[in-house]
FIVEXGU-288181 format. One record per atom (N, C-alpha, C): residue in one letter; x negated, y negated, z negated. Coordinates in pm, whole numbers, plus 50000, padded with zeros to 5 digits. Each point is the difference from the previous one (the first is absolute). Example, Ala and Ser with C-alpha at 12.3 -4.5 7.8 and 13.67 -1.06 7.14 Angstrom:
residues 2
A486815056949220A500894988150000A499104988050000S500354989550072S499184988149994S500774989149927
end
This chain:
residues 247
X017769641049136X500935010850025X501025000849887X500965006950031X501234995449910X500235020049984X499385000649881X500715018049948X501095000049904X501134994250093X500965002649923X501155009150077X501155009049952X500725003150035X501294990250132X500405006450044X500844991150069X501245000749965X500625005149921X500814999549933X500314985949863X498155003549963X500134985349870X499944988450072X499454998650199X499894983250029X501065002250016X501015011950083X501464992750065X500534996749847X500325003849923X500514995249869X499854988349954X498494993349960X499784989549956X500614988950103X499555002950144X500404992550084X501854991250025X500695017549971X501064996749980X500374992349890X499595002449868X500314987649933X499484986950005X499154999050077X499714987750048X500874991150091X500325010750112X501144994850050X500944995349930X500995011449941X501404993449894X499394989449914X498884997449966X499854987249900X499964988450111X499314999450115X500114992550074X501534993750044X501025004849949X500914998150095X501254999149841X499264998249896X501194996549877X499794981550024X501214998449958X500604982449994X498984991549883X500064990850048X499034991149955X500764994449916X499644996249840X500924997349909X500944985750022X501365000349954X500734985849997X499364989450027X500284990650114X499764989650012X498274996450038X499175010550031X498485003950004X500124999150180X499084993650081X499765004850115X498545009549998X500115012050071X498675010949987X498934993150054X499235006049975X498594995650051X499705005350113X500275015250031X500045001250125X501085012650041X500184998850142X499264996250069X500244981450062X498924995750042X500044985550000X501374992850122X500504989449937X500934994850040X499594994850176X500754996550088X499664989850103X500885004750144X499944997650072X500875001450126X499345011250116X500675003950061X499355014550081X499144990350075X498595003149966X499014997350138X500095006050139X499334992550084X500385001850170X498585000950073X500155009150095X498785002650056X500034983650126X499024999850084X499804988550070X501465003450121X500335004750024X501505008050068X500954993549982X500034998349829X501344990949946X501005019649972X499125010149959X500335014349958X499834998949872X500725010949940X499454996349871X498875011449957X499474993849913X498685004349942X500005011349923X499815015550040X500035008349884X498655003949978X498844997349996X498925002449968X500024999349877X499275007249883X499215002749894X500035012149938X500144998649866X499935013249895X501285003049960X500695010450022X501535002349949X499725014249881X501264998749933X500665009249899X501125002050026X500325013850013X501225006650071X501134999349876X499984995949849X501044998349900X501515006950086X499765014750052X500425010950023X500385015849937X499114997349855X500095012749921X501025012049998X501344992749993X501195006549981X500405007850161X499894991050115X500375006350158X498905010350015X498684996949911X499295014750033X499865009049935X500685004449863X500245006849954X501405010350019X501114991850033X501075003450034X500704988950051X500285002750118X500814991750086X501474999549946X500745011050027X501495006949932X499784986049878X499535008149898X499984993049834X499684984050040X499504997150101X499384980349943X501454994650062X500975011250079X501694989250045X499885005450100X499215005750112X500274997550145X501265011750060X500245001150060X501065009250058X499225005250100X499505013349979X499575007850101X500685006150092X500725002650129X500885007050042X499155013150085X499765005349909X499525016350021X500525007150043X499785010750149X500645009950027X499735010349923X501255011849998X499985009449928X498465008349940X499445001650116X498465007350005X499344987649977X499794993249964X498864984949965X500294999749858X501595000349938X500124998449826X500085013949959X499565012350112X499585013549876X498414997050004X499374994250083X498365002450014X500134990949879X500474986849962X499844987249935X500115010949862X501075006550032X500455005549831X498995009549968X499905004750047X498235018749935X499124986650018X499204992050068X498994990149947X500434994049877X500734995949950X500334993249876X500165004449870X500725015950063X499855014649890X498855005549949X499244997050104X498545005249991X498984989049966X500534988149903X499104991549962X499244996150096X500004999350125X499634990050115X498295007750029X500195011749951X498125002149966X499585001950171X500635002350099X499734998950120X500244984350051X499474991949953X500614986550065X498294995350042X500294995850120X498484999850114X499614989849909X499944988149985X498904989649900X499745003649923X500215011349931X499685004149894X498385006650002X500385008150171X498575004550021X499584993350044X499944981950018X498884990650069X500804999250138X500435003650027X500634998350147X500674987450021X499844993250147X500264986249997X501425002549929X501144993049990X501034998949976X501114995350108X499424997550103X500864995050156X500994985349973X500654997450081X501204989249999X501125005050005X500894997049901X499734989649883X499494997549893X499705011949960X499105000649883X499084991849971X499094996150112X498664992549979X500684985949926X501244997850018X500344984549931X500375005149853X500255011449943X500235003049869X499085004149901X499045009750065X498914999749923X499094997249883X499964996049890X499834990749885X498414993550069X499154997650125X499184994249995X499884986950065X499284994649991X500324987750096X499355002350154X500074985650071X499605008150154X499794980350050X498945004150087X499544983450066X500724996150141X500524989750030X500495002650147X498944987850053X500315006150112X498634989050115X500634998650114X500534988050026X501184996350073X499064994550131X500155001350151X499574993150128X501104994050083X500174997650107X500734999650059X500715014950105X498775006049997X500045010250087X500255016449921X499554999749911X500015011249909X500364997749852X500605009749928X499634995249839X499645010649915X498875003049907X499595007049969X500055001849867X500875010349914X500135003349846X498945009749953X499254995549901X499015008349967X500465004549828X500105011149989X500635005949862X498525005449904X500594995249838X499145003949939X500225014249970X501235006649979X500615010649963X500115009150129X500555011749972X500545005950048X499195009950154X498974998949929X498415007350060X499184990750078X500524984949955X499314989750062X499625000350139X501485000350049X500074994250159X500234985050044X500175002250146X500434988350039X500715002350097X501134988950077X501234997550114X499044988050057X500665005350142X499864985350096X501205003050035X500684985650005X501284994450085X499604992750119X500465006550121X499464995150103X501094991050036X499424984450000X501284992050048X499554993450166X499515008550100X499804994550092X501135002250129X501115006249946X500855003850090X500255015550099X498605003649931X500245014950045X501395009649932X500145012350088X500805008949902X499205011649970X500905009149942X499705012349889X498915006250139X498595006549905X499445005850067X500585014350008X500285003950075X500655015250028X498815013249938X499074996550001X498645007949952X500274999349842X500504991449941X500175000249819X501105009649952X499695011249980X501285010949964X499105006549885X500825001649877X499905012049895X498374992249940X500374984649990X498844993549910X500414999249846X499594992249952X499765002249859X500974981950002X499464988350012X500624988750043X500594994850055X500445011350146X500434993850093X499354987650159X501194997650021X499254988850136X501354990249965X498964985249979X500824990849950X499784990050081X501024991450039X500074989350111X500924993049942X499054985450014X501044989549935X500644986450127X501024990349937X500364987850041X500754995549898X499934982250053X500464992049889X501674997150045X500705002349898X501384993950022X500224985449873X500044989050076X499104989849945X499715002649868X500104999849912X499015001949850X499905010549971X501175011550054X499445009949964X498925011750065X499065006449980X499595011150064X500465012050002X499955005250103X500765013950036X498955009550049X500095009749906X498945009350047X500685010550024X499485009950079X501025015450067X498815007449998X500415010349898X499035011650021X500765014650000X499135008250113X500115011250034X499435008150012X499655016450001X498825005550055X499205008849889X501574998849870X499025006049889X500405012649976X499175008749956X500395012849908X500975005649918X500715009749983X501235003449877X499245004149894X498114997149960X500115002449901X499984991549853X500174989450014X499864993649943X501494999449912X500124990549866X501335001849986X500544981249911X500965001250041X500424979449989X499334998749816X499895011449937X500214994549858X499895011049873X499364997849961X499635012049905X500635010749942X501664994850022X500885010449956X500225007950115X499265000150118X500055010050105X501054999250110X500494987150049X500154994050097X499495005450121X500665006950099X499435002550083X500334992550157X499465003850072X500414997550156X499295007550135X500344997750112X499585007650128X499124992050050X499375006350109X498644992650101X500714990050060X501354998150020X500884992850085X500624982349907X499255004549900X500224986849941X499734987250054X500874988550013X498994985150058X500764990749862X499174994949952X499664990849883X499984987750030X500724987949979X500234986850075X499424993449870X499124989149996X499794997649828X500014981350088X500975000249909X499974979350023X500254989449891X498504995050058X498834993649887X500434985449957X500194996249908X500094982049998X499144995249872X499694989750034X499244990649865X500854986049969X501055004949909X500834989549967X499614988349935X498625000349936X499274987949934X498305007050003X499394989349896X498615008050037X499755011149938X500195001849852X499825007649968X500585018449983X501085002250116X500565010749987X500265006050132X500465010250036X500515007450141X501125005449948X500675004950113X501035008249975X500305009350167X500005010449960X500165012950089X500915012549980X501184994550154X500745008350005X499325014650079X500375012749922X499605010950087X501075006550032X500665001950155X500675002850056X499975014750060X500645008149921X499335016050087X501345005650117X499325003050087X501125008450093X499125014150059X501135009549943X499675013449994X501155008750053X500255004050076X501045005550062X500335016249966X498705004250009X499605012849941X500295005349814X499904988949883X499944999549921X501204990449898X499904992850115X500784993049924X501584994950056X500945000249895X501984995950156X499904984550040X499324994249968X499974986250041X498694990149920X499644991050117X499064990649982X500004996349834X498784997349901X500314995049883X499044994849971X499584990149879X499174992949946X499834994549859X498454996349989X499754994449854X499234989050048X499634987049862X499474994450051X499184995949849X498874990750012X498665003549894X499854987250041X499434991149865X499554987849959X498914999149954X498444996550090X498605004049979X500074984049973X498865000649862X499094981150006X498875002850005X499614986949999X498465002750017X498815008049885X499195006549994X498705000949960X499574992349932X500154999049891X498884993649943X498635005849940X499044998450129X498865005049988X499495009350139X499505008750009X499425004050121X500425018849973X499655005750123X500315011750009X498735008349989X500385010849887X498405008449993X499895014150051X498665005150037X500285013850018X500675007849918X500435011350089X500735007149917X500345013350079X499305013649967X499905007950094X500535015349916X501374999150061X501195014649939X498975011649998X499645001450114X499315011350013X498705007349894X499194990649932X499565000149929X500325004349826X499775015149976X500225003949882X501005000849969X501005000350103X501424998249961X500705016949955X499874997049784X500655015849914X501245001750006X500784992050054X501314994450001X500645016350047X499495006250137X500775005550044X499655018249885X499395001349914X500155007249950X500755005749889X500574984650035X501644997949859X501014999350088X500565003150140X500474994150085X500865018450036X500635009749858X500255007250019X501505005450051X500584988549992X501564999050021X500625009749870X501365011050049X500495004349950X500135016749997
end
Protein backbone atom coordinates (compact mmCIF):
# COMPACT_ATOMS: atom_id res chain seq x y z
CA UNK A 1 0.00 0.00 0.00
CA UNK A 2 1.25 3.32 -0.86
CA UNK A 3 0.38 6.10 2.30
CA UNK A 4 1.28 8.77 0.59
CA UNK A 5 -0.45 12.00 -0.20
CA UNK A 6 -1.59 12.57 -3.71
CA UNK A 7 -0.42 15.60 -4.07
CA UNK A 8 3.50 14.31 -3.30
CA UNK A 9 2.93 11.24 -6.23
CA UNK A 10 1.29 13.82 -8.73
CA UNK A 11 4.44 15.97 -8.02
CA UNK A 12 7.20 13.52 -8.05
CA UNK A 13 5.54 12.04 -11.03
CA UNK A 14 5.49 15.27 -12.72
CA UNK A 15 9.01 15.71 -12.45
CA UNK A 16 9.56 12.66 -13.76
CA UNK A 17 7.82 13.46 -16.63
CA UNK A 18 9.75 16.96 -17.44
CA UNK A 19 13.03 14.97 -16.85
CA UNK A 20 11.84 12.46 -19.21
CA UNK A 21 11.43 14.76 -21.94
CA UNK A 22 14.90 17.18 -21.41
CA UNK A 23 17.43 16.71 -24.61
CA UNK A 24 19.91 14.28 -24.55
CA UNK A 25 23.33 15.93 -24.43
CA UNK A 26 25.33 17.08 -27.88
CA UNK A 27 25.96 14.59 -30.18
CA UNK A 28 24.63 11.58 -27.43
CA UNK A 29 21.78 9.31 -28.84
CA UNK A 30 19.30 8.54 -25.50
CA UNK A 31 18.92 5.40 -24.28
CA UNK A 32 15.47 5.52 -24.27
CA UNK A 33 13.01 5.42 -25.36
CA UNK A 34 14.46 2.60 -27.75
CA UNK A 35 15.14 3.38 -31.36
CA UNK A 36 13.38 1.18 -34.37
CA UNK A 37 10.48 1.51 -36.86
CA UNK A 38 6.62 1.53 -35.92
CA UNK A 39 5.69 -2.16 -35.44
CA UNK A 40 2.56 -3.69 -37.26
CA UNK A 41 -0.04 -5.86 -36.10
CA UNK A 42 -0.57 -9.12 -38.58
CA UNK A 43 -3.16 -6.45 -40.60
CA UNK A 44 -0.13 -4.58 -41.86
CA UNK A 45 -1.92 -1.70 -38.82
CA UNK A 46 0.22 -0.29 -36.84
CA UNK A 47 1.06 -1.56 -33.53
CA UNK A 48 0.13 0.56 -30.47
CA UNK A 49 0.29 -1.94 -27.81
CA UNK A 50 2.43 -1.49 -24.61
CA UNK A 51 3.36 0.81 -21.67
CA UNK A 52 3.03 4.61 -22.43
CA UNK A 53 3.99 8.01 -20.59
CA UNK A 54 1.82 10.83 -21.33
CA UNK A 55 5.23 13.55 -21.15
CA UNK A 56 2.01 15.92 -20.93
CA UNK A 57 2.70 17.84 -17.62
CA UNK A 58 2.32 21.34 -18.91
CA UNK A 59 -1.42 20.59 -21.14
CA UNK A 60 -2.50 19.28 -17.70
CA UNK A 61 -1.75 21.76 -15.66
CA UNK A 62 -2.68 24.59 -17.88
CA UNK A 63 -3.64 24.32 -21.27
CA UNK A 64 -3.87 28.46 -21.92
CA UNK A 65 0.00 28.64 -20.36
CA UNK A 66 1.64 25.32 -22.33
CA UNK A 67 0.57 27.71 -26.03
CA UNK A 68 -2.80 26.37 -26.90
CA UNK A 69 -5.50 28.86 -27.94
CA UNK A 70 -8.56 28.14 -26.16
CA UNK A 71 -11.55 29.81 -27.86
CA UNK A 72 -13.82 30.18 -24.82
CA UNK A 73 -17.23 31.50 -24.73
CA UNK A 74 -17.92 34.33 -22.58
CA UNK A 75 -19.54 32.03 -19.63
CA UNK A 76 -16.75 29.09 -20.10
CA UNK A 77 -13.61 31.94 -19.52
CA UNK A 78 -15.63 33.42 -16.29
CA UNK A 79 -16.13 29.67 -14.90
CA UNK A 80 -12.20 29.10 -16.23
CA UNK A 81 -11.38 32.49 -14.40
CA UNK A 82 -13.06 31.94 -10.37
CA UNK A 83 -11.47 28.15 -10.89
CA UNK A 84 -8.05 29.57 -11.36
CA UNK A 85 -8.76 32.47 -8.72
CA UNK A 86 -9.65 29.99 -6.44
CA UNK A 87 -6.43 27.94 -6.74
CA UNK A 88 -8.22 25.16 -8.65
CA UNK A 89 -9.18 23.66 -5.01
CA UNK A 90 -12.46 22.40 -6.72
CA UNK A 91 -10.73 20.60 -9.60
CA UNK A 92 -12.43 16.84 -9.79
CA UNK A 93 -8.85 14.74 -9.87
CA UNK A 94 -8.02 16.25 -7.20
CA UNK A 95 -10.78 14.36 -5.37
CA UNK A 96 -9.78 10.96 -7.21
CA UNK A 97 -12.27 11.41 -9.81
CA UNK A 98 -11.53 9.84 -13.17
CA UNK A 99 -10.29 12.82 -15.15
CA UNK A 100 -12.42 12.05 -18.57
CA UNK A 101 -11.06 12.77 -22.31
CA UNK A 102 -8.84 14.50 -22.82
CA UNK A 103 -7.40 14.55 -19.85
CA UNK A 104 -6.76 10.84 -19.49
CA UNK A 105 -3.78 11.54 -22.21
CA UNK A 106 -2.30 14.35 -19.83
CA UNK A 107 -2.31 13.01 -16.65
CA UNK A 108 1.36 12.54 -15.28
CA UNK A 109 0.69 8.54 -15.20
CA UNK A 110 1.34 6.10 -17.57
CA UNK A 111 -1.44 3.79 -19.13
CA UNK A 112 -1.12 0.14 -21.13
CA UNK A 113 -2.90 -0.16 -24.48
CA UNK A 114 -4.11 -3.66 -25.69
CA UNK A 115 -4.70 -3.36 -29.22
CA UNK A 116 -7.31 -6.32 -31.23
CA UNK A 117 -8.70 -6.02 -34.22
CA UNK A 118 -12.10 -5.56 -32.93
CA UNK A 119 -11.72 -3.48 -29.82
CA UNK A 120 -8.85 -1.55 -28.10
CA UNK A 121 -8.49 -1.34 -24.62
CA UNK A 122 -6.45 1.56 -22.43
CA UNK A 123 -5.92 0.60 -19.02
CA UNK A 124 -4.66 3.72 -16.78
CA UNK A 125 -2.44 3.65 -13.85
CA UNK A 126 -3.61 7.13 -12.68
CA UNK A 127 -6.39 8.87 -12.47
CA UNK A 128 -8.59 6.40 -10.12
CA UNK A 129 -7.25 3.59 -12.18
CA UNK A 130 -9.65 3.06 -14.93
CA UNK A 131 -9.96 1.73 -18.11
CA UNK A 132 -11.48 2.64 -22.09
CA UNK A 133 -12.52 0.21 -24.64
CA UNK A 134 -12.40 1.48 -28.23
CA UNK A 135 -14.79 -0.38 -30.01
CA UNK A 136 -13.42 -0.82 -33.54
CA UNK A 137 -16.07 -3.17 -34.88
CA UNK A 138 -18.05 -0.68 -36.78
CA UNK A 139 -20.73 -0.01 -34.48
CA UNK A 140 -21.94 3.61 -33.55
CA UNK A 141 -22.38 5.75 -30.37
CA UNK A 142 -24.46 3.80 -27.93
CA UNK A 143 -27.34 6.25 -27.29
CA UNK A 144 -27.62 4.70 -23.57
CA UNK A 145 -23.90 6.40 -22.71
CA UNK A 146 -24.96 9.96 -21.45
CA UNK A 147 -23.48 11.99 -18.36
CA UNK A 148 -20.45 9.18 -17.98
CA UNK A 149 -17.35 9.87 -16.53
CA UNK A 150 -15.27 8.53 -20.01
CA UNK A 151 -17.57 8.66 -22.36
CA UNK A 152 -18.49 6.12 -25.45
CA UNK A 153 -15.55 5.76 -27.71
CA UNK A 154 -15.58 4.23 -31.22
CA UNK A 155 -12.74 3.86 -33.29
CA UNK A 156 -11.36 3.39 -37.25
CA UNK A 157 -8.22 3.40 -39.04
CA UNK A 158 -7.44 6.20 -41.52
CA UNK A 159 -4.44 4.32 -42.85
CA UNK A 160 -1.80 4.88 -40.03
CA UNK A 161 -3.65 6.87 -38.28
CA UNK A 162 -6.34 5.96 -35.55
CA UNK A 163 -9.33 7.92 -34.99
CA UNK A 164 -11.13 7.67 -32.01
CA UNK A 165 -14.64 9.76 -31.32
CA UNK A 166 -15.80 10.07 -28.02
CA UNK A 167 -19.04 11.20 -26.62
CA UNK A 168 -21.46 10.74 -23.82
CA UNK A 169 -19.50 12.46 -21.09
CA UNK A 170 -20.31 14.64 -18.13
CA UNK A 171 -19.62 18.66 -17.59
CA UNK A 172 -17.96 17.65 -14.62
CA UNK A 173 -14.90 17.10 -15.27
CA UNK A 174 -12.46 19.88 -16.38
CA UNK A 175 -9.62 19.77 -19.63
CA UNK A 176 -6.83 20.89 -17.05
CA UNK A 177 -6.06 21.92 -13.77
CA UNK A 178 -6.32 25.51 -14.27
CA UNK A 179 -10.11 24.82 -14.55
CA UNK A 180 -10.90 24.33 -18.07
CA UNK A 181 -14.21 23.65 -18.41
CA UNK A 182 -16.88 22.16 -20.84
CA UNK A 183 -20.64 20.83 -21.44
CA UNK A 184 -22.21 17.18 -21.59
CA UNK A 185 -22.30 18.03 -25.37
CA UNK A 186 -18.68 17.70 -25.82
CA UNK A 187 -17.30 15.04 -28.66
CA UNK A 188 -13.46 14.62 -28.38
CA UNK A 189 -11.81 13.25 -31.72
CA UNK A 190 -8.22 12.02 -30.44
CA UNK A 191 -5.96 10.81 -33.56
CA UNK A 192 -3.37 8.38 -32.67
CA UNK A 193 -0.05 7.67 -34.70
CA UNK A 194 3.21 5.74 -33.94
CA UNK A 195 5.69 7.52 -36.02
CA UNK A 196 8.61 5.06 -35.03
CA UNK A 197 8.78 2.53 -32.22
CA UNK A 198 9.44 4.18 -29.59
CA UNK A 199 6.90 7.17 -29.38
CA UNK A 200 3.04 8.22 -30.19
CA UNK A 201 1.69 11.25 -30.89
CA UNK A 202 -2.00 12.44 -30.19
CA UNK A 203 -3.97 14.96 -31.62
CA UNK A 204 -7.02 15.94 -29.25
CA UNK A 205 -9.57 17.55 -31.18
CA UNK A 206 -12.47 19.14 -29.06
CA UNK A 207 -15.83 20.35 -30.54
CA UNK A 208 -18.05 22.10 -28.16
CA UNK A 209 -20.62 24.26 -29.43
CA UNK A 210 -22.00 25.07 -26.10
CA UNK A 211 -18.60 26.21 -24.67
CA UNK A 212 -16.60 26.78 -26.97
CA UNK A 213 -16.80 29.58 -30.76
CA UNK A 214 -15.07 27.05 -32.72
CA UNK A 215 -13.55 23.53 -33.03
CA UNK A 216 -9.85 23.58 -31.30
CA UNK A 217 -6.93 21.45 -30.34
CA UNK A 218 -3.70 20.20 -28.61
CA UNK A 219 -1.63 17.56 -29.27
CA UNK A 220 0.84 15.31 -26.70
CA UNK A 221 3.95 13.20 -27.45
CA UNK A 222 3.71 9.85 -25.17
CA UNK A 223 7.01 7.16 -25.34
CA UNK A 224 7.24 4.27 -24.10
CA UNK A 225 7.50 2.93 -20.35
CA UNK A 226 10.25 1.90 -19.29
CA UNK A 227 9.15 -0.63 -16.93
CA UNK A 228 5.65 -1.79 -15.95
CA UNK A 229 2.61 -0.10 -14.42
CA UNK A 230 1.92 -0.30 -10.56
CA UNK A 231 -0.96 0.00 -8.31
CA UNK A 232 -1.91 2.99 -7.39
CA UNK A 233 -5.15 3.82 -5.63
CA UNK A 234 -6.19 8.00 -5.24
CA UNK A 235 -8.70 7.07 -3.09
CA UNK A 236 -6.70 5.80 -0.47
CA UNK A 237 -5.60 8.28 2.38
CA UNK A 238 -5.75 10.87 0.13
CA UNK A 239 -4.78 14.50 2.99
CA UNK A 240 -4.47 16.38 -0.05
CA UNK A 241 -7.96 17.66 0.03
CA UNK A 242 -7.63 19.18 3.44
CA UNK A 243 -5.11 21.74 2.02
CA UNK A 244 -7.34 22.11 -0.99
CA UNK A 245 -8.76 25.52 0.63
CA UNK A 246 -8.76 27.87 -2.32
CA UNK A 247 -9.19 31.52 -1.58
Amino acid sequence: MKFVTTLLIFSSLAVTALLAQAPAPAGAKPVWPPEGPTPRTADGKPDLSGNWQPNAINQNVDLARSGVVIPELPWAAEQHKKNKENVSKDDPEARCLPPGVPRMNTTPYPWSIIQTPKEIVIIYEGGAHVWRKIFMDGRGHDPNTVQTWLGDSIGHWEGDTLVVETVGQNDITWLDEAGTVHSSDMKVTERIKRPDFGHLEIENIIDDPKTFSKQWSFTTHPSLLRGELIEYICQENNKDLDHLVGK
